[in-house]
N, C-alpha and C positions, 0 to 999 in steps of 0.2 A: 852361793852357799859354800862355805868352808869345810865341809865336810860331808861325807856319802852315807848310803847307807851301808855302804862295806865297811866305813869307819867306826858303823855302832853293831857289827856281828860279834865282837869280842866282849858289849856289853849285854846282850840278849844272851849267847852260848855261857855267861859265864854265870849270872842269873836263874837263867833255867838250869844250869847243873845245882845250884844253891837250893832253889824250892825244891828241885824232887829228892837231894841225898840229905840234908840237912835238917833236922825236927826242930830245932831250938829258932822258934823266929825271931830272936833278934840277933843271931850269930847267920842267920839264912842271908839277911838283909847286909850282909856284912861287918854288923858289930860287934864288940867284943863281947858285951854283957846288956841284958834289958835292962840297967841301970843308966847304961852310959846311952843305948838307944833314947829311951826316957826324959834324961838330963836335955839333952838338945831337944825334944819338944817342950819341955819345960821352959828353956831358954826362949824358943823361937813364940810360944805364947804368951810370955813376960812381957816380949818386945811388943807384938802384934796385937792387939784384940779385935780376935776374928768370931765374937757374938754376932748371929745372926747378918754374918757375911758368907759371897758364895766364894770356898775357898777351893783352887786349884792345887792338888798335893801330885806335883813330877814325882816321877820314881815312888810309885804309892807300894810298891811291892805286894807286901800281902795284908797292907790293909791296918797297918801299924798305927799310923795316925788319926785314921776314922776311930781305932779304937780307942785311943788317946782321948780324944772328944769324946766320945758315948762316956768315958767312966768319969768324966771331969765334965760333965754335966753340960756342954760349950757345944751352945745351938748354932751349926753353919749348913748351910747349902754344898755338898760334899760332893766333887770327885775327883777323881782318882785316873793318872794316864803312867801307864811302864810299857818301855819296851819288851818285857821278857812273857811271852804269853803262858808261858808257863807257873807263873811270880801273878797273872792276872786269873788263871784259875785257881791256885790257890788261895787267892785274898777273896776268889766267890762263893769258895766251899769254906774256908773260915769264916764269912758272914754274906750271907745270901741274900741279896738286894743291894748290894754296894752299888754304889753307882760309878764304875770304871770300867776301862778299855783299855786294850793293846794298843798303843800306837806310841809314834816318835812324836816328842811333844814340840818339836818344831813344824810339824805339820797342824798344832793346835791353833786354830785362828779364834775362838769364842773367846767371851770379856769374862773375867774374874776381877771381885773387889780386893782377893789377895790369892800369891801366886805363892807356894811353899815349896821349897826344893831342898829336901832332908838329904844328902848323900847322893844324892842324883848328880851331882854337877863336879864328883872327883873322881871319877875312874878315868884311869888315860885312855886319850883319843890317837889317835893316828896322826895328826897334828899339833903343831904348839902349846902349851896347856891355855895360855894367856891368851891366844888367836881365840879358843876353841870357847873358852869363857866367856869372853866379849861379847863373841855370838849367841851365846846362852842367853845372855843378859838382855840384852838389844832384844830377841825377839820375845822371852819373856817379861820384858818392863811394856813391848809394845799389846800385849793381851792383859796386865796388869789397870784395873782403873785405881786401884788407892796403894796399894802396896807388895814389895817384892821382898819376903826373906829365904835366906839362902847360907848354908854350911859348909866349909870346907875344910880339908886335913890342914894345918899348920905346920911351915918348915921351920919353925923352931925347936921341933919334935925329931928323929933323923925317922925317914923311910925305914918300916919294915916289909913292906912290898913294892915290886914295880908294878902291881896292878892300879896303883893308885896315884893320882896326884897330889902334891904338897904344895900350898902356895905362900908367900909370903905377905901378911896382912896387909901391911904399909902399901905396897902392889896392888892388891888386890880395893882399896880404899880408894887411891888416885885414879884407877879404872872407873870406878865408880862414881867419884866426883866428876869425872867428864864427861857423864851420863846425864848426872842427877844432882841437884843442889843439897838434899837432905838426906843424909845420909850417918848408919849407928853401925860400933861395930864393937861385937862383946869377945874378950879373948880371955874373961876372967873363969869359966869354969871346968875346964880343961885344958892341958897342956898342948894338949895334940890338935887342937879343934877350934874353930871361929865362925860364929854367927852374924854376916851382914843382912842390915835390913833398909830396903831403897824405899823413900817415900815422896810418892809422885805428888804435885800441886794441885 
């Protein structure tokens, strides 16, 4: 494994400071506005249809996407895994009965028909961004049984934080191709921001 769990204390401490000072949930989850949160589930449902599939959402925070599905009427078998257990009690005091849990979702071994990773997979690690990726992928393609979509900041864009990583699309594609034979990658609705989606045979 490429990484500890001392490597994910800066993404838990920094998460639970988020849920308990921050009211605005989608600036909590790190966005800028619930527009742009929004637009990338919009996105990432365009690509996917997750109709009555059981969909895995990393980094479920507080519960953003379940609620995305409840108002967009999009019947799936729902849960939800975040590090920040802080970020997991308030997504069960915002809707009580969710079906999620604390934990590292590289310790997730259960099958999902699709595997959703909104913002989860760009905060920097301790390690390479590309190394740390790789390993995201790999072991969320191997809990994936039909599909893996997945978002990340674009370095077309420059950094306004080092909290975060920026990756280069073209990069991040060719990773992917030596993964996976099918494979989409949308970079047309914001500047800053790209949605890959892997699709297993």
């Amino acid at each position: 494994m490429i990484r500890t769990k001392t490597d994910m204390t800066n993404v838990q401490s920094y998460y639970d400071d988020c849920a308990l000072t921050i009211n605005d949930d989608a600036k909590a989850m790190g966005w800028s506005s619930t527009f742009n949160q929004q637009l990338r589930f919009d996105v990432m449902n365009y690509m996917v249809d997750m109709s009555n599939c059981s969909v895995l959402d990393v980094g479920c925070g507080d519960g953003a996407l379940f609620h995305y599905f409840m108002e967009h009427n999009i019947a799936v078998k729902y849960k939800g895994v975040d590090i920040s257990p802080k970020m997991v009690s308030r997504a069960h005091n915002r809707f009580p009965g969710i079906n999620l849990r604390c934990a590292d979702f590289f310790d997730i071994q259960e099958q999902f028909d699709v595997v959703v990773c909104s913002g989860s997979l760009s905060m920097a690690q301790n390690v390479d961004p590309m190394t740390y990726l790789e390993a995201a992928i790999d072991h969320l393609l191997s809990i994936t049984k039909s599909q893996l979509v997945f978002n990340l900041l674009s370095d077309y864009v420059p950094s306004k934080s080092d909290l975060f990583n920026r990756y280069h699309p073209q990069d991040v594609m060719d990773l992917c191709f030596k993964k996976i034979r099918y494979v989409n990658l949308n970079h047309g609705y914001l500047p800053n921001d790209f949605t890959i989606q892997l699709i297993k045979e």
